[in-house]
KOLGU-4560 file (N, C-alpha, C; in nm, 3 decimals, padded with zeros to 5 digits):
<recs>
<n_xx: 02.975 n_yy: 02.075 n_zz: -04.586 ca_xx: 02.850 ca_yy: 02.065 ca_zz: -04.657 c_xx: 02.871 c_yy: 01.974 c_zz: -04.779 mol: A seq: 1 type: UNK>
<n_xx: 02.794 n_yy: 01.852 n_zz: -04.801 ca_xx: 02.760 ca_yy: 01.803 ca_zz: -04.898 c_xx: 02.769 c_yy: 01.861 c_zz: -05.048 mol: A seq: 2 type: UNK>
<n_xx: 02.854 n_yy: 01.827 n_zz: -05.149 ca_xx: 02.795 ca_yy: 01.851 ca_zz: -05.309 c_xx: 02.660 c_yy: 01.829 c_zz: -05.372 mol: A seq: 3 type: UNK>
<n_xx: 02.639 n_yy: 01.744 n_zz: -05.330 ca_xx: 02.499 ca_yy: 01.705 ca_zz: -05.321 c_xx: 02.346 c_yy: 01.783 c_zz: -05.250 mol: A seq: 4 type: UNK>
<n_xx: 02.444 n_yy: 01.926 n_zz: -05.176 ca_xx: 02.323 ca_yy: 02.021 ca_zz: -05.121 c_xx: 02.388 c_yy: 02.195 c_zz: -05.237 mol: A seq: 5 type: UNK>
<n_xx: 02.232 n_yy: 02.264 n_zz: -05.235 ca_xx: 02.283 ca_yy: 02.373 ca_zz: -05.295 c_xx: 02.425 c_yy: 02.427 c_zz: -05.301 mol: A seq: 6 type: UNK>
<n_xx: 02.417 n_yy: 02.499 n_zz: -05.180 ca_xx: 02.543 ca_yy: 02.581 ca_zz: -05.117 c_xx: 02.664 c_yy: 02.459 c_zz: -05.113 mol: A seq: 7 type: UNK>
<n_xx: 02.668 n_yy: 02.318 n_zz: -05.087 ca_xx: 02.744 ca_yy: 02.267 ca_zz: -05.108 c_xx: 02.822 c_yy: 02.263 c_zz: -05.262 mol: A seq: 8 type: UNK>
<n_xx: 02.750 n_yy: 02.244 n_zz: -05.368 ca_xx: 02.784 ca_yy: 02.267 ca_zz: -05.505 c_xx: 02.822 c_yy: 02.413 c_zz: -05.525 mol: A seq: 9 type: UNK>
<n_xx: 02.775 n_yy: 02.481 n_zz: -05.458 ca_xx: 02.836 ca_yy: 02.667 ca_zz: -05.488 c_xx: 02.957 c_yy: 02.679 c_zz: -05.510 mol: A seq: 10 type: UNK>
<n_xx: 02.955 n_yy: 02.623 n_zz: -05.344 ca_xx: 03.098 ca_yy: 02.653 ca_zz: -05.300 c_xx: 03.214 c_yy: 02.537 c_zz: -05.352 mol: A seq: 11 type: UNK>
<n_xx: 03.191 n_yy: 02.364 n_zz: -05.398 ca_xx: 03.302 ca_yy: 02.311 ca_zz: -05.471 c_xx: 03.301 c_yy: 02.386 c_zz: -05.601 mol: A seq: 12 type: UNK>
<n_xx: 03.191 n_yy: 02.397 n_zz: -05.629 ca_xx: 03.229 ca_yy: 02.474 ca_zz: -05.830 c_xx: 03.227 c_yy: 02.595 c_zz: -05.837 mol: A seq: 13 type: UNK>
<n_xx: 03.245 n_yy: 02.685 n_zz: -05.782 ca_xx: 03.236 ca_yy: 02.801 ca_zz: -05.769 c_xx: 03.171 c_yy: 02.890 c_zz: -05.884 mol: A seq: 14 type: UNK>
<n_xx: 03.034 n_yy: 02.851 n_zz: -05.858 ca_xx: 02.939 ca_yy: 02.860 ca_zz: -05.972 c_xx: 02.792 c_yy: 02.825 c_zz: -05.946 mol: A seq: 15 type: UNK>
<n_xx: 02.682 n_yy: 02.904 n_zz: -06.001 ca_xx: 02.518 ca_yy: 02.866 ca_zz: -05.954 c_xx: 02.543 c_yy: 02.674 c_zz: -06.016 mol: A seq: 16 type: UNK>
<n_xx: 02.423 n_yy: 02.651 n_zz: -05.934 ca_xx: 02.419 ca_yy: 02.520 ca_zz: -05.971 c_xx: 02.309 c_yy: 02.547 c_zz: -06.123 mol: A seq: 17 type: UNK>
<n_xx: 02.307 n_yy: 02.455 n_zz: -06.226 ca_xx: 02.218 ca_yy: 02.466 ca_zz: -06.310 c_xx: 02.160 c_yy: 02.329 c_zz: -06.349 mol: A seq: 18 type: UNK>
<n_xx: 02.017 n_yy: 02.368 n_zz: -06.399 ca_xx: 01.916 ca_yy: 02.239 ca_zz: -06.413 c_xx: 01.871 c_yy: 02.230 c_zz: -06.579 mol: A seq: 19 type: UNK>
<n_xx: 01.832 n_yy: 02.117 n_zz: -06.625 ca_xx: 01.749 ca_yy: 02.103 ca_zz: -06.715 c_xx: 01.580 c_yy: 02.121 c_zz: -06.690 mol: A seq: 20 type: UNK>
<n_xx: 01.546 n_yy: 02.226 n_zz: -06.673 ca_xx: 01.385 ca_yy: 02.169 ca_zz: -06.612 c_xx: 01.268 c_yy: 02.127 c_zz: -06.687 mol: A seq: 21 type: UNK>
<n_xx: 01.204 n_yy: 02.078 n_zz: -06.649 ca_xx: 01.075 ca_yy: 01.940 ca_zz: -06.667 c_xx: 01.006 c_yy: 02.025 c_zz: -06.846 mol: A seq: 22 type: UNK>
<n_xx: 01.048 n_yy: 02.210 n_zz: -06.861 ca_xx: 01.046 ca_yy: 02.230 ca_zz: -06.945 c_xx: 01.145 c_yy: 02.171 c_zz: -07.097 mol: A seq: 23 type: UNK>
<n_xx: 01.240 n_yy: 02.161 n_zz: -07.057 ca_xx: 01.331 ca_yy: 02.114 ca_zz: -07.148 c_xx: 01.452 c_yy: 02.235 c_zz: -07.193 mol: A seq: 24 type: UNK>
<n_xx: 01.429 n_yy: 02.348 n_zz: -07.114 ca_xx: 01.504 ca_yy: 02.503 ca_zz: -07.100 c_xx: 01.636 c_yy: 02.458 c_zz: -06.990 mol: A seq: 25 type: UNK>
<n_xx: 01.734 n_yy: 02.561 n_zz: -07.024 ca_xx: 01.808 ca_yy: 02.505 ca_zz: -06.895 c_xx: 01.796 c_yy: 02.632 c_zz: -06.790 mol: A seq: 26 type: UNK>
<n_xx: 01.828 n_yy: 02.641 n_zz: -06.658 ca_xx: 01.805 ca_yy: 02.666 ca_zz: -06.590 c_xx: 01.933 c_yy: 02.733 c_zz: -06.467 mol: A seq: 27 type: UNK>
<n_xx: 01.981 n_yy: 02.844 n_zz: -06.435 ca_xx: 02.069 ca_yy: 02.794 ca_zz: -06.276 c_xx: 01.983 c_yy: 02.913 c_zz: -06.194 mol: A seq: 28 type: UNK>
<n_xx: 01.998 n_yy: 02.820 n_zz: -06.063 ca_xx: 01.961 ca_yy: 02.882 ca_zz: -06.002 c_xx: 02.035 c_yy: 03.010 c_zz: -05.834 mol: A seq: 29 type: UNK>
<n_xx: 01.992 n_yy: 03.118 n_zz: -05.788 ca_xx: 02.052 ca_yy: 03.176 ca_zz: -05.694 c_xx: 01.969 c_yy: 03.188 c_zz: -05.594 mol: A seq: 30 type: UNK>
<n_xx: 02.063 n_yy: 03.225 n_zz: -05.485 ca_xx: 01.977 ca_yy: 03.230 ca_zz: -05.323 c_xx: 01.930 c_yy: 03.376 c_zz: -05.386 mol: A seq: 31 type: UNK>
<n_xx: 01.782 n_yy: 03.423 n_zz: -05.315 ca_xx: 01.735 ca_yy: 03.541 ca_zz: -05.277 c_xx: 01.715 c_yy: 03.588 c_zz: -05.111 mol: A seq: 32 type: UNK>
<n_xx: 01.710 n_yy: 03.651 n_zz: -05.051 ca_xx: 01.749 ca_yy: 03.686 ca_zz: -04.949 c_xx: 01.699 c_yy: 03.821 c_zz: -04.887 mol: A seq: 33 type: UNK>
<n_xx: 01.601 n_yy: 03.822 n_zz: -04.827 ca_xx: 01.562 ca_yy: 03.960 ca_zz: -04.782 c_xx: 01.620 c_yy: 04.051 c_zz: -04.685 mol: A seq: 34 type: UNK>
<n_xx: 01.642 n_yy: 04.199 n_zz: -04.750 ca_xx: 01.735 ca_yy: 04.288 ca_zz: -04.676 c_xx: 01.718 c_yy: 04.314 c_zz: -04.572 mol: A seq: 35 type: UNK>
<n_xx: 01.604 n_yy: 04.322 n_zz: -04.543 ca_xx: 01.485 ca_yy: 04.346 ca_zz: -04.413 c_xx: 01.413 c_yy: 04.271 c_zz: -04.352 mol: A seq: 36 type: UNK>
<n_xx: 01.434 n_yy: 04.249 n_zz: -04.246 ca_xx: 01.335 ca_yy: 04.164 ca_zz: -04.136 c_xx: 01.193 c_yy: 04.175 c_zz: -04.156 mol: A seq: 37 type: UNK>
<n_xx: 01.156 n_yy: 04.080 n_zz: -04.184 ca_xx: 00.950 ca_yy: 04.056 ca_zz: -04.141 c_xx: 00.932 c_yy: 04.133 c_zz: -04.016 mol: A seq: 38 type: UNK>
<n_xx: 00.778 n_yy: 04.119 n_zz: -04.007 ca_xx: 00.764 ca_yy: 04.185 ca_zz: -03.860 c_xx: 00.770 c_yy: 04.107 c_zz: -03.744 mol: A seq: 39 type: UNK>
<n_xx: 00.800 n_yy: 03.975 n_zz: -03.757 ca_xx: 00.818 ca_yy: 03.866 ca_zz: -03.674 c_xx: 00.978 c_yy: 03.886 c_zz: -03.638 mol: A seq: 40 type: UNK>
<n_xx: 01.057 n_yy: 03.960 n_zz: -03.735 ca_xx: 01.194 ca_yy: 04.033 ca_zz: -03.681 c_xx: 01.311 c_yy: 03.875 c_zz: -03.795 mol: A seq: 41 type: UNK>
<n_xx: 01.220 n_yy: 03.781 n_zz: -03.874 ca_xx: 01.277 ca_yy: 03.697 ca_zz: -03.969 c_xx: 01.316 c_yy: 03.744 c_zz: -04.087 mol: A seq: 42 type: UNK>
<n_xx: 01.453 n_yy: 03.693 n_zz: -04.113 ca_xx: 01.455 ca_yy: 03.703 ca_zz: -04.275 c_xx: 01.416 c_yy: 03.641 c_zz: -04.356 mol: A seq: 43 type: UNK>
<n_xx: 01.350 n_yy: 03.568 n_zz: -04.510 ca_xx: 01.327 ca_yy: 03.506 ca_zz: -04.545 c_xx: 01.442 c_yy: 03.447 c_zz: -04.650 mol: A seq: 44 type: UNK>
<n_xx: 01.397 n_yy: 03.330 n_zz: -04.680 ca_xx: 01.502 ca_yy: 03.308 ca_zz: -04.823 c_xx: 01.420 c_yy: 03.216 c_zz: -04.945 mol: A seq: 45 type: UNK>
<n_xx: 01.423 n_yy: 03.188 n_zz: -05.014 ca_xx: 01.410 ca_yy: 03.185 ca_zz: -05.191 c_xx: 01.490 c_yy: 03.176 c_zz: -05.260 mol: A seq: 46 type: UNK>
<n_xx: 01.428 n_yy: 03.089 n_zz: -05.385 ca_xx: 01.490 ca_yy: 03.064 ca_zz: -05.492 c_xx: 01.477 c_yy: 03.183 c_zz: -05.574 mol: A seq: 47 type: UNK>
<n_xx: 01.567 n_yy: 03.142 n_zz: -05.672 ca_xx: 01.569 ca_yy: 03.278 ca_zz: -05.811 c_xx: 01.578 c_yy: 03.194 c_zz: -05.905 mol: A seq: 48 type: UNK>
<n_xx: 01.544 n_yy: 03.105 n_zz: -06.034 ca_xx: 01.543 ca_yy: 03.057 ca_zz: -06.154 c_xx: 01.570 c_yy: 03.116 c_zz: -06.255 mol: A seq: 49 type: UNK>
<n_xx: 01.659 n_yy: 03.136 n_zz: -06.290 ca_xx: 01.705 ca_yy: 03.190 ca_zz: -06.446 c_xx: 01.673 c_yy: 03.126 c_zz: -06.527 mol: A seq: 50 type: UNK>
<n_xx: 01.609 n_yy: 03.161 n_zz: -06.637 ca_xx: 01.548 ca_yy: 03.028 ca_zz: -06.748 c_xx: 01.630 c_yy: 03.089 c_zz: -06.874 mol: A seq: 51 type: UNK>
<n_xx: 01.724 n_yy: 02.989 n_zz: -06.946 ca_xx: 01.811 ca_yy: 03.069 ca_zz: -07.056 c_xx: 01.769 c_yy: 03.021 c_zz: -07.170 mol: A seq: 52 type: UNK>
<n_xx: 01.781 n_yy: 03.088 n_zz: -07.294 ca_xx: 01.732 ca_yy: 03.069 ca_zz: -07.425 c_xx: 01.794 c_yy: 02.901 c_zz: -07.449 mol: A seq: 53 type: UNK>
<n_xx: 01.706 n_yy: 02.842 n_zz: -07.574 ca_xx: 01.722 ca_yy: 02.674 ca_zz: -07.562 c_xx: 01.925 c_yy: 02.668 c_zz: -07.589 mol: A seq: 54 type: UNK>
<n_xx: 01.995 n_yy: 02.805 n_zz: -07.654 ca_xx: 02.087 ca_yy: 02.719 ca_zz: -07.678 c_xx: 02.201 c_yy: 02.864 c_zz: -07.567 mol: A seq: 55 type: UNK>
<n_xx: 02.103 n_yy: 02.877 n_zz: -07.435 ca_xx: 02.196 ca_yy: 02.878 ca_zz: -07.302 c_xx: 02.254 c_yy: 03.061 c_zz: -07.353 mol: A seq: 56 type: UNK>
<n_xx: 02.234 n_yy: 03.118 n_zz: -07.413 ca_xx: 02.348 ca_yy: 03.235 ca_zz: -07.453 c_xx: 02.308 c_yy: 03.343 c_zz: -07.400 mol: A seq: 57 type: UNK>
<n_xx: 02.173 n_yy: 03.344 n_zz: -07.309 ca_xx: 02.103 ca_yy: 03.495 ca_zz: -07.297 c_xx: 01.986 c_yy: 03.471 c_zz: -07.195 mol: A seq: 58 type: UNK>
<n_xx: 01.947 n_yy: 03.498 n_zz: -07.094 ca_xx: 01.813 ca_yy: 03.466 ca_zz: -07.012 c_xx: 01.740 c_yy: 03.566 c_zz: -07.051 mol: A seq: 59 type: UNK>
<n_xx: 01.587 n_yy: 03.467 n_zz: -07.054 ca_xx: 01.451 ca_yy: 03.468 ca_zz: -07.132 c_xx: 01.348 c_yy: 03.448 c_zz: -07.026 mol: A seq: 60 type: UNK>
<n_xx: 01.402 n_yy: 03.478 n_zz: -06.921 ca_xx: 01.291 ca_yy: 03.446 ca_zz: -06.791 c_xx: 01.293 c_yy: 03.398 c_zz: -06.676 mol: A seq: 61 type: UNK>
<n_xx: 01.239 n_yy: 03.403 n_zz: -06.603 ca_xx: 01.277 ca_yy: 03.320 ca_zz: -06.461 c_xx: 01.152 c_yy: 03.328 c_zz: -06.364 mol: A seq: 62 type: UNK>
<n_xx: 01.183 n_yy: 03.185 n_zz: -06.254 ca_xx: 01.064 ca_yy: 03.168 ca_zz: -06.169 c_xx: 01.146 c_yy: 03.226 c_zz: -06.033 mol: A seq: 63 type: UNK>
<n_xx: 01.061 n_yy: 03.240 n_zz: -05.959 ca_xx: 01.072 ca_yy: 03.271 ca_zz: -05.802 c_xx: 00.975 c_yy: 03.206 c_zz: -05.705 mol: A seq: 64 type: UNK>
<n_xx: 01.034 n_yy: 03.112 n_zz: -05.635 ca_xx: 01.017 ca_yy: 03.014 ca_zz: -05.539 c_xx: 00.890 c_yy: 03.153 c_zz: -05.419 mol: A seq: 65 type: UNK>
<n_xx: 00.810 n_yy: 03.094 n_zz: -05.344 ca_xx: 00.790 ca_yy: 03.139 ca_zz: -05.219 c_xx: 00.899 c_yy: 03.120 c_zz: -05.101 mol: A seq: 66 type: UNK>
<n_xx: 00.908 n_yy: 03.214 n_zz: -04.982 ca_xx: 01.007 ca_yy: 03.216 ca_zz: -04.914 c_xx: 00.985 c_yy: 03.006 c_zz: -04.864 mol: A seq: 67 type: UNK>
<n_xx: 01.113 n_yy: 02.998 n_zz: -04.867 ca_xx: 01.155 ca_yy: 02.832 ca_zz: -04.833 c_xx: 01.181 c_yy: 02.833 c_zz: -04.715 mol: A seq: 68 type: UNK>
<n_xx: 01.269 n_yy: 02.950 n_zz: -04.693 ca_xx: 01.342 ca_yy: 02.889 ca_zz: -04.517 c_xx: 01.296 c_yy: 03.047 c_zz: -04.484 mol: A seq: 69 type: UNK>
<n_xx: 01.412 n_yy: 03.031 n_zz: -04.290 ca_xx: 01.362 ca_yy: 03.160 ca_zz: -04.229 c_xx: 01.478 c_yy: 03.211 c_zz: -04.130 mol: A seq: 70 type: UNK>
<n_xx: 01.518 n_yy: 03.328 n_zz: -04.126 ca_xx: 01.627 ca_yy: 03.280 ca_zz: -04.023 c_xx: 01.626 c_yy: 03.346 c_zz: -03.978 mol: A seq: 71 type: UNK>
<n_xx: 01.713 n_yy: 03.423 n_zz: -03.802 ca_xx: 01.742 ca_yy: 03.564 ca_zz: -03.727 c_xx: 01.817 c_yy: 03.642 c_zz: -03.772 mol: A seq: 72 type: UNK>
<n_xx: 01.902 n_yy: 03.598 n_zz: -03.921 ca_xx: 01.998 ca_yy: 03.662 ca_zz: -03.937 c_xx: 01.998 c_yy: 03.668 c_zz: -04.125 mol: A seq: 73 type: UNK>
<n_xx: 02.017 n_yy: 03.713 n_zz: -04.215 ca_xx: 01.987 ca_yy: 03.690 ca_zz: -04.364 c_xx: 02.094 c_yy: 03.564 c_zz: -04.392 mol: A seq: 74 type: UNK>
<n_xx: 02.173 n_yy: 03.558 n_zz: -04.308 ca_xx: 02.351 ca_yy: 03.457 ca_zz: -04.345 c_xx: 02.291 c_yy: 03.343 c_zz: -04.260 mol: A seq: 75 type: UNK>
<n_xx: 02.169 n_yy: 03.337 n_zz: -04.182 ca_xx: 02.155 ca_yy: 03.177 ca_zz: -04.134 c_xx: 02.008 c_yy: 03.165 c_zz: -04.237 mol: A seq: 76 type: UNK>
<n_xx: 01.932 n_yy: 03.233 n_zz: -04.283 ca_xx: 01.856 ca_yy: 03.203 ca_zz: -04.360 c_xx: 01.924 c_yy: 03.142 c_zz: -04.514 mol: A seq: 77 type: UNK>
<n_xx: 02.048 n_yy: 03.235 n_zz: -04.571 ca_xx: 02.148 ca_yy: 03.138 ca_zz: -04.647 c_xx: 02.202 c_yy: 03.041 c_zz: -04.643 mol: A seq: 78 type: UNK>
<n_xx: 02.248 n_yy: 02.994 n_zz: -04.532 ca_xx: 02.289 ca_yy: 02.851 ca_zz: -04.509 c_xx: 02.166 c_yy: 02.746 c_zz: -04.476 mol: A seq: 79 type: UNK>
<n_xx: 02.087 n_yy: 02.791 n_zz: -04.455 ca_xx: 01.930 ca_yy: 02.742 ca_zz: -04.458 c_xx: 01.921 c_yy: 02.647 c_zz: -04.612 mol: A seq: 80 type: UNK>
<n_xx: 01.911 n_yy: 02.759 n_zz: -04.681 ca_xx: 01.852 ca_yy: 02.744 ca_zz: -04.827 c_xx: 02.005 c_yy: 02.679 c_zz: -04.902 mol: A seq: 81 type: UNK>
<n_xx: 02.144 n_yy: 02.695 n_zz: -04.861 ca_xx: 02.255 ca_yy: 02.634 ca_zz: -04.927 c_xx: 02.265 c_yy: 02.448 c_zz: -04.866 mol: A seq: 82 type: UNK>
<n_xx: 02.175 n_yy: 02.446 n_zz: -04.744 ca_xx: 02.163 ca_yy: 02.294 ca_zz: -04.669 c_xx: 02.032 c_yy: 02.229 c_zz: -04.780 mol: A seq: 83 type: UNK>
<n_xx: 01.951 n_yy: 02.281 n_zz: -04.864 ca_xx: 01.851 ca_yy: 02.244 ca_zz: -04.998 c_xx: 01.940 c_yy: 02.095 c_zz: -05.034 mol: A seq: 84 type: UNK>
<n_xx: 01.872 n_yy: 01.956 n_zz: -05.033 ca_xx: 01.943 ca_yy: 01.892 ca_zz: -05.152 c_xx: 01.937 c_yy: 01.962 c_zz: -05.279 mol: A seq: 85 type: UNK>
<n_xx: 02.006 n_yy: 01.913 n_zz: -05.367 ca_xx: 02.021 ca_yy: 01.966 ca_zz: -05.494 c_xx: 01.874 c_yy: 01.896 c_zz: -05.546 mol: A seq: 86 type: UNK>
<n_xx: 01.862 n_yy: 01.758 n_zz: -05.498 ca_xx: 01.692 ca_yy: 01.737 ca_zz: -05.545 c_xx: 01.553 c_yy: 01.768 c_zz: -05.467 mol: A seq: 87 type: UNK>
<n_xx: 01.593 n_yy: 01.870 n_zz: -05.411 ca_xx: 01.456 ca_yy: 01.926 ca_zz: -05.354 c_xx: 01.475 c_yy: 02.055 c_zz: -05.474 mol: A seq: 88 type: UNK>
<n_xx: 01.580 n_yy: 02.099 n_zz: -05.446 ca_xx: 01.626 ca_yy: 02.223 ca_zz: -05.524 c_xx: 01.547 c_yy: 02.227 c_zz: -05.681 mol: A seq: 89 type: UNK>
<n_xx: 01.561 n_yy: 02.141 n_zz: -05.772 ca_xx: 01.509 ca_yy: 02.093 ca_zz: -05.893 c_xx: 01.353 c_yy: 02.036 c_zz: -05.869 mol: A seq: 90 type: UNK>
<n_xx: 01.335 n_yy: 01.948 n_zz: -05.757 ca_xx: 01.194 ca_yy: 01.948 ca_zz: -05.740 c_xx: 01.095 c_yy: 02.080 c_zz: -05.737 mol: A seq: 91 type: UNK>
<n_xx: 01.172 n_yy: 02.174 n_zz: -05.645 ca_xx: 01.065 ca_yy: 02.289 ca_zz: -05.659 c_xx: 01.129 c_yy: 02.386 c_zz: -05.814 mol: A seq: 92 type: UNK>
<n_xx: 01.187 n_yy: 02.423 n_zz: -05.876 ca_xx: 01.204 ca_yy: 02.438 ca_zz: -05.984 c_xx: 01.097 c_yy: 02.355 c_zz: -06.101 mol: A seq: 93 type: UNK>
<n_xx: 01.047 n_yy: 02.227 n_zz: -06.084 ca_xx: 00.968 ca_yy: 02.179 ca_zz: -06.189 c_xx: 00.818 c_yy: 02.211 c_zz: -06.104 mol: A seq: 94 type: UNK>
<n_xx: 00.831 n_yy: 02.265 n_zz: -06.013 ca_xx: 00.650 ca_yy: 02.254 ca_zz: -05.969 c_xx: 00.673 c_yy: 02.415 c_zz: -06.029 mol: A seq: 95 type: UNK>
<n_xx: 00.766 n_yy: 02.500 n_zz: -06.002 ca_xx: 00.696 ca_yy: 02.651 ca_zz: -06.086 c_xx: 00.692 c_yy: 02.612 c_zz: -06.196 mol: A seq: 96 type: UNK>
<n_xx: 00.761 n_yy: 02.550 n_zz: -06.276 ca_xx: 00.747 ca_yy: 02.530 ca_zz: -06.391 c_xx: 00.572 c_yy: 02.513 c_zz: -06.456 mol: A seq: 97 type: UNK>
<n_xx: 00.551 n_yy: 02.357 n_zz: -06.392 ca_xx: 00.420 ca_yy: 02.320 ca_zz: -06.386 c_xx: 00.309 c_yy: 02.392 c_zz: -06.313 mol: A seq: 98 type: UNK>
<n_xx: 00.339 n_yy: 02.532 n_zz: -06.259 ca_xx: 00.221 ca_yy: 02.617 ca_zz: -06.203 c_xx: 00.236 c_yy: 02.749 c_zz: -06.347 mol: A seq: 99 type: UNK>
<n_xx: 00.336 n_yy: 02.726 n_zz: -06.383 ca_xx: 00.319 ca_yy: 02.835 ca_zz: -06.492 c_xx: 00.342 c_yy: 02.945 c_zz: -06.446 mol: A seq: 100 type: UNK>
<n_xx: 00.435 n_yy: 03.009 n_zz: -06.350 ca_xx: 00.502 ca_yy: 03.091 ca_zz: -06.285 c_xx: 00.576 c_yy: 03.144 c_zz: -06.321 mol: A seq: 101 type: UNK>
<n_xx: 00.590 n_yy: 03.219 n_zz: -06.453 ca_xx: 00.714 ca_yy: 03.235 ca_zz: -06.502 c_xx: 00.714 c_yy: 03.406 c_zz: -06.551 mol: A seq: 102 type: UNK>
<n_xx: 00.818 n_yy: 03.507 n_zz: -06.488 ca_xx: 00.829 ca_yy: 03.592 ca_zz: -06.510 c_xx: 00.934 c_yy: 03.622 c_zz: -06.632 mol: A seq: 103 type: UNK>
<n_xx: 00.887 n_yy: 03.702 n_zz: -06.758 ca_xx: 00.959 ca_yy: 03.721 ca_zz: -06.841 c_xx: 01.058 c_yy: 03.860 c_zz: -06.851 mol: A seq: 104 type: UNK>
<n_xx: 01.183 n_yy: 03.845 n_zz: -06.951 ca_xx: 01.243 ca_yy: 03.933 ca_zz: -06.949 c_xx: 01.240 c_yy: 04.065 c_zz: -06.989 mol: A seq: 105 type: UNK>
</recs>
């Protein structure tokens, strides 16, 4: 896998990837992952946005993506969402931003 895709950066830095977003806050983000099958018998997967105070020491909020991918299994719906470029990844990070989606702490 690419550095250049989510799960590719996970796994060289062994670490969430993190963003500056279109807010000017910084940002990393994690896979979400449902425990339980839909009734279609799918798992879903999602973003998680951590939004951290301007100087990074404490999170102050975060967005949550709608389910992105879909899989038979929760570990192919993860590699789903870890195959994300890193700039789709940040693209949908600035559209919650710009919908004003933001759950506080």
């Amino acid at each position: 896998m690419s550095e250049f895709t989510l799960g590719g950066y996970m796994e060289l830095h062994d670490r969430a990837a993190a963003f500056t977003g279109s807010d000017g806050l910084p940002y990393s983000v994690a896979l979400w992952l449902d425990d339980e099958p839909d009734a279609r018998g799918r798992f879903g997967g999602a973003l998680l946005f951590v939004r951290w105070t301007s100087s990074g020491d404490a999170p102050d909020g975060h967005h949550e993506s709608d389910y992105l991918v879909w899989g038979e299994t929760p570990d192919e719906a993860k590699e789903r969402l870890g195959a994300m470029s890193l700039y789709d990844v940040k693209a949908t990070l600035d559209e919650l931003i710009a919908a004003g989606r933001i759950e506080e702490v």
